[in-house]
N, C-alpha and C positions, 0 to 999 in steps of 0.2 A: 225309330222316330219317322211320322209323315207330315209333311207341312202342305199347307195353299197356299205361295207364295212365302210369306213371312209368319203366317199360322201356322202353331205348330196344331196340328189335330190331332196327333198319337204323340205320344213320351213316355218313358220310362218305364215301356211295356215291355216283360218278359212272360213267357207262360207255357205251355207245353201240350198235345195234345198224344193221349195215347191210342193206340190202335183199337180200332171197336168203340171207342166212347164219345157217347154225346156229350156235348160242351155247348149250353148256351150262353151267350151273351149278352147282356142286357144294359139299360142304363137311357137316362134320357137323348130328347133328341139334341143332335149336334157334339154327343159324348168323346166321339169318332170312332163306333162300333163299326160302322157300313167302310168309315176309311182302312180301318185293321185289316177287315177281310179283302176290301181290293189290293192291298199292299202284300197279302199273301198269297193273291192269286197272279199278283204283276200284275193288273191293271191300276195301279198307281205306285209311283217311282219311292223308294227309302231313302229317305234322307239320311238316316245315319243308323247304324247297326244291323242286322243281320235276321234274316227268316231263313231256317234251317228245315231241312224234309229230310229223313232217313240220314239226318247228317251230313250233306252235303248244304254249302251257302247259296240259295239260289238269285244273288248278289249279281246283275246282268244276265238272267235266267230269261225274256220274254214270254209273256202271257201265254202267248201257244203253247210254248215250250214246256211250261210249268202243269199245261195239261196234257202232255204225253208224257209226264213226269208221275201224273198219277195224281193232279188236284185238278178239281174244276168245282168252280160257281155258278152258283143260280144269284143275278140280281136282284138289286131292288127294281123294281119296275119289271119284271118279267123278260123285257128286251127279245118277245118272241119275233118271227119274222112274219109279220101280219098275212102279208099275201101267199103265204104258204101253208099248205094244210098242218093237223099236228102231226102226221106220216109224217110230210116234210119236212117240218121241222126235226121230229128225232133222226130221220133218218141223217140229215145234214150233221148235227153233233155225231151221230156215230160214225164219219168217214174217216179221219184219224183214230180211230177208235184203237185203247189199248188191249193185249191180248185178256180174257175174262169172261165172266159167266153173261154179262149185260149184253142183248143184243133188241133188234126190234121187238121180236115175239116173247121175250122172254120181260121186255119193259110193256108191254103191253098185258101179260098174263098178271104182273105183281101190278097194274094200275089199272083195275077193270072200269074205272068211270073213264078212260078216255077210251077204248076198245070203240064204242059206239059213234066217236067224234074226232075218229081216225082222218076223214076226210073230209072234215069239216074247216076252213080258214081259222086259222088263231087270233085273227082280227075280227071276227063275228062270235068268241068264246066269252062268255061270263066271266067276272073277273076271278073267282075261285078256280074255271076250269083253267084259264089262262094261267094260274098259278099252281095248277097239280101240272099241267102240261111242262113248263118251267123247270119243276122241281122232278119231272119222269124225264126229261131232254137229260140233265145232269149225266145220271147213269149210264149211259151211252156210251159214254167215252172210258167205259170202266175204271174210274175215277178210284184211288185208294184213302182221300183226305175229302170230303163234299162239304165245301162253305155256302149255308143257306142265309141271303140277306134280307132280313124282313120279312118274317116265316107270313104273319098273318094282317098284314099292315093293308087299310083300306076295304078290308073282307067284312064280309056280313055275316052272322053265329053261325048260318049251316055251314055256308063257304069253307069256313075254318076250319069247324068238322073235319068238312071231307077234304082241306090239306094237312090237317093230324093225319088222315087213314095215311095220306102218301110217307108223311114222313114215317111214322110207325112202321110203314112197308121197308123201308129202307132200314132203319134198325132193327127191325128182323132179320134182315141179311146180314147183320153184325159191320155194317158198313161206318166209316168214322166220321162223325156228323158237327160241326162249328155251323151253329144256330144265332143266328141275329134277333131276336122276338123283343115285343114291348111289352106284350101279354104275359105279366111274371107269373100267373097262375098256368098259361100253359107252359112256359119254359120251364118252370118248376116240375111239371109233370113228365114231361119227357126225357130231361136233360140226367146225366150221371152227375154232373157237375155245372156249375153256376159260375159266371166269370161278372163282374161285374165294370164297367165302367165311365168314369166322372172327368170331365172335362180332359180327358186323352190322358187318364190313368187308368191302371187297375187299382179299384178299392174293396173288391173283395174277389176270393177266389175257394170253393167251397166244395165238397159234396153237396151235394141236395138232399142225403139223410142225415148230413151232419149241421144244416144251417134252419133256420128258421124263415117263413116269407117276413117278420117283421125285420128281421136282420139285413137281408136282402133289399128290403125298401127305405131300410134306413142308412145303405148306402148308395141307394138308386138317387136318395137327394141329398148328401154330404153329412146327414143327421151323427151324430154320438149318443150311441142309447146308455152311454152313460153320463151323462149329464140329464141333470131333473129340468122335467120339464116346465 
């Protein structure tokens, strides 16, 4: 459970993620998708019960700490550091870097639309690059859990595009991916499994070849598709 103040905006949430697989999340806004992933990465405190990694309670675990532990987020908002180039910036995420295949050159060879915009300010980047830049920072830290929040929110159709290429790069690497999207036609594309959630539940939790998108949208708004309409 995570509250804001007396809000509770997660409950009753249990779920699991296995190694290698994407797990998107979906669900309107204010569901408390965005608060699940900060609460797993430690950038927002649990109120009560337990977010477990390789088995261990990371129960007073700090944010840092959780990423030398082998998790790291991309936010909502990007949260790039404007006045620094995107070098800079990756290179900054890779200085606790853990030991791994992720390094600059090798995040630069798997993200070639930022190669050219190496030393470019990330406060003068389009809002797509600003979000593939975001989503190549992650890796850095050679992360073994990557919480993506708000995969394609505020993007424009190419934009998106080319931050599918990014994410697709990183499921290539077999890397294990918790996806935020609104976009349930791309979350459905990518994802191995569908997590769905409503007012700080899970109401559905699914493969993606086992569920249907009307299934998924009719618990994206509390609907019973069994009941006539």
């Amino acid at each position: 459970m995570s509250r804001y103040g007396l809000l509770q905006a997660v409950r009753g949430v249990s779920f699991g993620v296995d190694e290698g697989e994407v797990l998107a999340v979906v669900g309107a806004n204010g569901a408390g998708k965005s608060t699940m992933l900060r609460t797993i990465a430690g950038a927002h405190p649990t109120a009560q019960g337990a977010v477990r990694f390789d088995g261990a309670d990371l129960a007073g675990v700090p944010a840092h700490l959780r990423v030398r532990r082998g998790i790291a987020l991309v936010p909502e908002g990007r949260k790039l550091f404007g006045e620094l180039t995107v070098e800079e910036n990756l290179l900054v995420a890779g200085r606790r870097s853990r030991p791994g295949v992720w390094n600059l050159a090798t995040v630069l060879d798997a993200f070639p639309m930022l190669a050219p915009l190496r030393g470019r300010r990330a406060s003068s980047l389009s809002g797509g690059q600003q979000q593939a830049a975001a989503i190549a920072r992650a890796p850095m830290s050679n992360p073994r859990l990557l919480l993506i929040d708000e995969v394609s929110l505020g993007l424009s159709p190419v934009a998106v595009d080319a931050v599918y290429e990014s994410v697709q790069v990183l499921r290539a690497a077999s890397s294990t991916l918790l996806l935020v999207e609104q976009d349930l036609a791309r979350a459905l594309s990518v994802a191995d499994r569908v997590l769905c959630v409503l007012e700080g539940r899970i109401v559905l939790n699914e493969s993606t070849h086992d569920v249907t998108r009307e299934q998924v949208t009719a618990a994206y708004f509390g609907l019973d598709l069994s009941e006539p309409s």
